[in-house]
C-alpha positions as CSV (number, residue, x, y, z in Angstrom):
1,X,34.0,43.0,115.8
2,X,36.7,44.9,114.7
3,X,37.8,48.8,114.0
4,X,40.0,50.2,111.8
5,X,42.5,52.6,112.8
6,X,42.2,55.9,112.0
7,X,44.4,57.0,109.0
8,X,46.8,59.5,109.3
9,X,45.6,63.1,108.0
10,X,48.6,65.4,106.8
11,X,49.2,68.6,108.6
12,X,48.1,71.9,107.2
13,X,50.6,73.4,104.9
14,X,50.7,76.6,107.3
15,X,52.2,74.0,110.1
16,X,54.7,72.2,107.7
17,X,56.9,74.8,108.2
18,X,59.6,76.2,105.1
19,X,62.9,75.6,103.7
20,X,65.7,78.4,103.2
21,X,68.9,77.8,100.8
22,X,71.5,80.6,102.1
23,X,73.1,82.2,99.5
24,X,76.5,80.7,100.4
25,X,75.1,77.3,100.2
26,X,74.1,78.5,96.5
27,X,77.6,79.9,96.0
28,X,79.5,77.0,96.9
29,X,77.6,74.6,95.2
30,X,77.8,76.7,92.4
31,X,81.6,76.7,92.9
32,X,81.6,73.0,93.1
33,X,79.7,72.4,90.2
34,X,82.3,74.5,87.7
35,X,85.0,72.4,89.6
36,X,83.1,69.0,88.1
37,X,82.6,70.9,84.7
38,X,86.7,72.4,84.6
39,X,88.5,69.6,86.4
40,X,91.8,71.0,87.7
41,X,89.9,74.5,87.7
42,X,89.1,76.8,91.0
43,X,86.0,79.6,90.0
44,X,84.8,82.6,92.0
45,X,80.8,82.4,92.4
46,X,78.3,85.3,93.4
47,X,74.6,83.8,94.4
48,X,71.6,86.3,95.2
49,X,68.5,84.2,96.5
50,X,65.4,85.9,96.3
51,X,62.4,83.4,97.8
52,X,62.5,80.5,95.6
53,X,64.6,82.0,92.5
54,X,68.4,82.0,92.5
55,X,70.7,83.7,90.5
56,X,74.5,83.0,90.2
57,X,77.6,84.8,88.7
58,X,80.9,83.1,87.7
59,X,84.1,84.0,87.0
60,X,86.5,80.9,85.4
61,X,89.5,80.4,83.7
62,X,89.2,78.3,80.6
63,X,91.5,76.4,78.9
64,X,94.0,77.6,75.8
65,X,93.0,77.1,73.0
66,X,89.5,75.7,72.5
67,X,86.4,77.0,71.7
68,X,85.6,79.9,74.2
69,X,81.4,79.4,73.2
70,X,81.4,75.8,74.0
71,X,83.3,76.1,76.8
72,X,81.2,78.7,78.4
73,X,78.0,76.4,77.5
74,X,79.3,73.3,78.9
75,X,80.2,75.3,82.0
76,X,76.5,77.2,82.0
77,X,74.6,73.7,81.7
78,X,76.3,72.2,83.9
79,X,76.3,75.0,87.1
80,X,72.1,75.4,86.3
81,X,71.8,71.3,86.2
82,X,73.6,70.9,89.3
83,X,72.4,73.7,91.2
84,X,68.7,73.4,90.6
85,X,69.2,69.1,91.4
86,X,70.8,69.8,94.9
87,X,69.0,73.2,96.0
88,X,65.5,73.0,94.3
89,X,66.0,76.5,92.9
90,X,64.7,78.0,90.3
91,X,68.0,78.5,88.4
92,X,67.2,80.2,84.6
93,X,70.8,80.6,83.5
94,X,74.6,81.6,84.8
95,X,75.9,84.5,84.0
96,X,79.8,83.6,83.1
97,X,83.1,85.9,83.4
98,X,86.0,84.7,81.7
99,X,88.5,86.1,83.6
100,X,91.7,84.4,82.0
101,X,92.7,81.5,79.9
102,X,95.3,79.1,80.9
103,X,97.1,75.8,78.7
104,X,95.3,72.8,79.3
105,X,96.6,70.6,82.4
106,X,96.9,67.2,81.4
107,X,96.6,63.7,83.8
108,X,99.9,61.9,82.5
109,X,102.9,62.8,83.3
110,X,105.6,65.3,82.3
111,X,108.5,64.8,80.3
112,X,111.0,64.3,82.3
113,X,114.1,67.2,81.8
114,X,116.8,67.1,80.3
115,X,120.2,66.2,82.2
116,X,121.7,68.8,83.9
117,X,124.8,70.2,83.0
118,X,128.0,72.6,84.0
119,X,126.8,75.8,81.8
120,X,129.9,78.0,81.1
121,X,128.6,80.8,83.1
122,X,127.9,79.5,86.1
123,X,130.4,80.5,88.7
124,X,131.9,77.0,91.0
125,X,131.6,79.1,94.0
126,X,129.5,82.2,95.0
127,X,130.9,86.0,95.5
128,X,129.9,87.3,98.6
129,X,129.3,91.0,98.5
130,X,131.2,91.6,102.0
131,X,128.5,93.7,103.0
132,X,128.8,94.3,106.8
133,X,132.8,95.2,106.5
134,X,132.2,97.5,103.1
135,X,130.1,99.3,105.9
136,X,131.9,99.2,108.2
137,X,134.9,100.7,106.4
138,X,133.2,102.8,104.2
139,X,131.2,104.7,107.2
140,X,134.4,105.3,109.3
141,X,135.9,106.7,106.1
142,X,132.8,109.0,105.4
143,X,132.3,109.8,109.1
144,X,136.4,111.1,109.4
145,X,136.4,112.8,105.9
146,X,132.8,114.6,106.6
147,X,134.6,115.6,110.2
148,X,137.0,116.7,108.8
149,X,135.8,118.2,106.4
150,X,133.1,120.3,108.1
151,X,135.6,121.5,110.5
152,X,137.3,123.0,107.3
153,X,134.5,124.9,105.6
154,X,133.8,126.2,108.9
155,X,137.5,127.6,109.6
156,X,137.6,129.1,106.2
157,X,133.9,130.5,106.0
158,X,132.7,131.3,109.0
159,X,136.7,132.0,110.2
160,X,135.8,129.7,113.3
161,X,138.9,128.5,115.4
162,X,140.0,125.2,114.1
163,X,138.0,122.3,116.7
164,X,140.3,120.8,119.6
165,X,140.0,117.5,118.1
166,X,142.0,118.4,114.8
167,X,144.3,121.0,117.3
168,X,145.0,117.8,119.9
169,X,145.7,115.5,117.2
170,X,148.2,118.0,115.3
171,X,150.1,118.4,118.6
172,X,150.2,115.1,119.5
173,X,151.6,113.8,115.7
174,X,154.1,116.7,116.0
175,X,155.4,115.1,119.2
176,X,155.9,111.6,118.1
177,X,158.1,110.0,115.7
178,X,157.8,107.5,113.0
179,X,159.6,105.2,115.9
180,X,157.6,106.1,118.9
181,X,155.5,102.5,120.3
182,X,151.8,103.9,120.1
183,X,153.0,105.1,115.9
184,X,154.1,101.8,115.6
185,X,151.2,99.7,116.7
186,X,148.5,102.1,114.8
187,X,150.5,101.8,112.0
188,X,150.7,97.5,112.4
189,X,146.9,97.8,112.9
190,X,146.4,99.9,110.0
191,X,148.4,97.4,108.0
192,X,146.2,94.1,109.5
193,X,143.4,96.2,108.4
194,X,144.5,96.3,104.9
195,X,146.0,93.0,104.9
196,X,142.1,91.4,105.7
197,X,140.5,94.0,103.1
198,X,142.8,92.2,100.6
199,X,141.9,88.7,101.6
200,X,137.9,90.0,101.4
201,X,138.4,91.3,98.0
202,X,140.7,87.9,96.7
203,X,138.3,85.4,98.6
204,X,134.8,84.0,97.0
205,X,133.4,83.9,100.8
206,X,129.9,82.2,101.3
207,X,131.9,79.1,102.2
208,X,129.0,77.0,103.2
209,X,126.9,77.3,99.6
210,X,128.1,75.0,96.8
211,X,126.6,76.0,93.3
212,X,124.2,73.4,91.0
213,X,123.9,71.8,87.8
214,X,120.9,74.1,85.4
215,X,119.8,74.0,82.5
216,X,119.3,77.3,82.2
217,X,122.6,79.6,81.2
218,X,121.8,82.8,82.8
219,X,120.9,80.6,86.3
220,X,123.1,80.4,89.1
221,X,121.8,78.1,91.7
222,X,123.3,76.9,94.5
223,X,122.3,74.9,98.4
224,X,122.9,75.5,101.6
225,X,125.6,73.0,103.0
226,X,123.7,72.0,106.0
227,X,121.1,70.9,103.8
228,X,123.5,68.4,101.8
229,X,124.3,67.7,105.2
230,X,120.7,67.0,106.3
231,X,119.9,65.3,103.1
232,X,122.9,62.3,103.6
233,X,122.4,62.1,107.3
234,X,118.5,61.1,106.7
235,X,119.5,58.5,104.0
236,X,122.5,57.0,106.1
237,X,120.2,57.1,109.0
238,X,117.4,54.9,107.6
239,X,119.8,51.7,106.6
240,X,118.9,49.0,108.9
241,X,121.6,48.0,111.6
242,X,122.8,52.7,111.8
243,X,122.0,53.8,115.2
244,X,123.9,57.7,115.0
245,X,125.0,59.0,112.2
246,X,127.3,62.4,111.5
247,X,128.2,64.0,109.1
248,X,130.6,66.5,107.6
249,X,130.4,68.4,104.4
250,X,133.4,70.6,103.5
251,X,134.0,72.0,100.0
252,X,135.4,68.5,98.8
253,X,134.7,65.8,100.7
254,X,131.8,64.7,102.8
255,X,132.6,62.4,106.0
256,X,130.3,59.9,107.5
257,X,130.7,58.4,110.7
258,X,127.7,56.0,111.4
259,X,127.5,53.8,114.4
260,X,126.3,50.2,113.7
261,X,124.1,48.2,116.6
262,X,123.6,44.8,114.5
263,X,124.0,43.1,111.1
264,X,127.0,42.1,109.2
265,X,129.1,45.2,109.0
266,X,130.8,45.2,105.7
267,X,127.1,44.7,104.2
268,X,126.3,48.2,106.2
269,X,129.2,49.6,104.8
270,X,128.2,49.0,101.7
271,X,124.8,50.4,102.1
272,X,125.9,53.1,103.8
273,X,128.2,54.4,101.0
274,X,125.7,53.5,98.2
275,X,122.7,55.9,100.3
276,X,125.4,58.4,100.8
277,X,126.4,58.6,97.3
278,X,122.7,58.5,96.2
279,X,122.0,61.6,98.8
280,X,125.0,63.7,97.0
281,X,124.1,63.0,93.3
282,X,120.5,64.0,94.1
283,X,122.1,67.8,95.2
284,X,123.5,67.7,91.3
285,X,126.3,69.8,92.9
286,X,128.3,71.3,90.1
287,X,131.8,69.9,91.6
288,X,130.6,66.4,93.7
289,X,132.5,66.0,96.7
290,X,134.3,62.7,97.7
291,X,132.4,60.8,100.1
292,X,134.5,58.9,102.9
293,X,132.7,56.2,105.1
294,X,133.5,55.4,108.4
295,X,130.9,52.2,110.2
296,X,132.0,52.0,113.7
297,X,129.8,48.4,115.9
298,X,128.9,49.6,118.8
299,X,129.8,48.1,121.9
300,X,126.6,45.6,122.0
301,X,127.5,45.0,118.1
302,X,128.4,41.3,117.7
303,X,129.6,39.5,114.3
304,X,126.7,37.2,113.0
305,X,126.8,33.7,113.1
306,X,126.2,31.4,110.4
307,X,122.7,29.2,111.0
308,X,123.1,26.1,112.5
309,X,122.6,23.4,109.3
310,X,120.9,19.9,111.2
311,X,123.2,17.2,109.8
312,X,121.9,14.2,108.1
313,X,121.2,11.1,109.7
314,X,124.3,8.8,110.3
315,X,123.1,5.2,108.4
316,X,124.6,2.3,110.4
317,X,126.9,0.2,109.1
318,X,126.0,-3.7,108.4
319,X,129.3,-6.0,108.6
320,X,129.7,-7.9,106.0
321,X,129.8,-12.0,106.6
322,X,131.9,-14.5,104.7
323,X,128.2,-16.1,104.4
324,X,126.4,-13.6,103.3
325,X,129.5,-12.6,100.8
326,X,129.0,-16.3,99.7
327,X,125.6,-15.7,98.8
328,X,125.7,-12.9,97.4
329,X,128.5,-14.3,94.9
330,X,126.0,-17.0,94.3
């Protein structure tokens, strides 16, 4: 004799227990979904969740030009498809807020640009503005004349006795000649003074910028040197055989000094000046420097040897008989 077993008898629905769907789960799928519908496209999304109903609020940027009504449908069907599959929702509709419209971005790519070149206005060096000694000079002038001055005003207005300062340094300049030491030494400072204002004023300055190749006419561009720098000693550094590499950049030349550990060095040299060369001509500097190379073997360097080629098996030799000459005569 045999019993069944019991079937199994499903749990009350009050002990089954209930699902929630936070409202930023509804959000960000709602996000999501107008990322699937506007690839390339990021949207804000609002979601209120009240029991089993869901409500959601977009804002998108659509794509210029097309149709603003189809766009906004496609975007609708798709948020309230999506939504309702993955949270079970009740989703009627999505309210949508185009906020902006932006040119289509498209999967191929760009055109490439044209070649740059030397545009008449762009300067082959950079003006510095001298900033710190224009300061400098221009508050020791204002801070002597306003002395001065003030001491003045207050003389003749408020009939004041003139300050010691001005008193002392009359005395002391009516007491000493034009060939007295401490006259001659502030007057040979003076003069240094005005000799390096003049070499500010004749000099670009910014010595370590060089200017680039644009397209644009009313662009001035220009890198850092110790990025050229930076740039070359990466691409030296990965040929096979470099183990150090440095590197100068100076207005119009560029050394390299690269150490070599192994290989056949005049096959490093010449990789080491083509990925120098490449380096500079990817700056597009507006005047390219000369590059000079220098590959130096390290002491563990050693010249490679040619392979060892096995030679071919000597065949010996069989003398020759007058008898077997006969025969083969015959």
């Amino acid at each position: 004799m045999t019993t069944a077993a019991p079937a199994s008898v499903p749990a009350p629905s009050s002990q089954r227990g209930t699902t929630t769907v936070s409202e930023r789960a509804v959000r960000r799928i709602a996000e999501r979904a107008t990322a699937e519908a506007l690839p390339g496209r990021t949207a804000q999304a609002a979601a209120t969740v009240r029991g089993r109903k869901a409500e959601v609020s977009l804002g998108v940027t659509l794509p210029y030009p097309s149709s603003l009504a189809d766009g906004v449908r496609d975007v609708q069907r798709h948020v309230v498809d999506r939504t309702r599959e993955l949270t079970g929702l009740d989703l009627p509709t999505a309210r949508v807020n185009v906020t902006s419209l932006a040119p289509p971005r498209y999967s191929r790519a760009p055109v490439s640009p044209p070649e740059e070149t030397n545009s008449p206005s762009t300067p082959s060096r950079w003006w510095s503005g001298r900033r710190i000694p224009t300061a400098l000079l221009t508050s020791s002038a204002a801070l002597a004349c306003g002395a001065l001055a003030l001491d003045l005003i207050q003389v003749h207005t408020a009939h004041r006795a003139a300050a010691a300062w001005r008193v002392s340094a009359v005395h002391w300049l009516s007491g000493h000649g034009p060939g007295d030491p401490a006259v001659v030494i502030a007057g040979g400072l003076t003069a240094l003074l005005g000799v390096w204002m003049i070499v500010l004023a004749v000099t670009p300055g910014l010595r370590h910028r060089s200017t680039v190749r644009t397209t644009a006419g009313r662009v001035d561009a220009a890198v850092d040197r110790s990025a050229v720098r930076s740039l070359v000693r990466d691409a030296v550094g990965d040929v096979p055989g470099i183990t150090a590499v440095r590197v100068r950049v100076r207005r119009r030349r560029i050394t390299v000094r690269a150490r070599l550990a192994f290989g056949d060095r005049a096959e490093a040299s010449a990789a080491v000046t083509a990925a120098a060369n490449a380096a500079v001509s990817s700056c597009r500097l507006r005047r390219e420097p000369r590059v000079r190379i220098t590959v130096t073997p390290e002491p563990v360097w050693q010249p490679p040897t040619a392979p060892d080629v096995p030679s071919a098996p000597s065949v010996p030799s069989v003398p020759t008989t007058p008898l077997a000459a006969k025969e083969v005569d015959q």
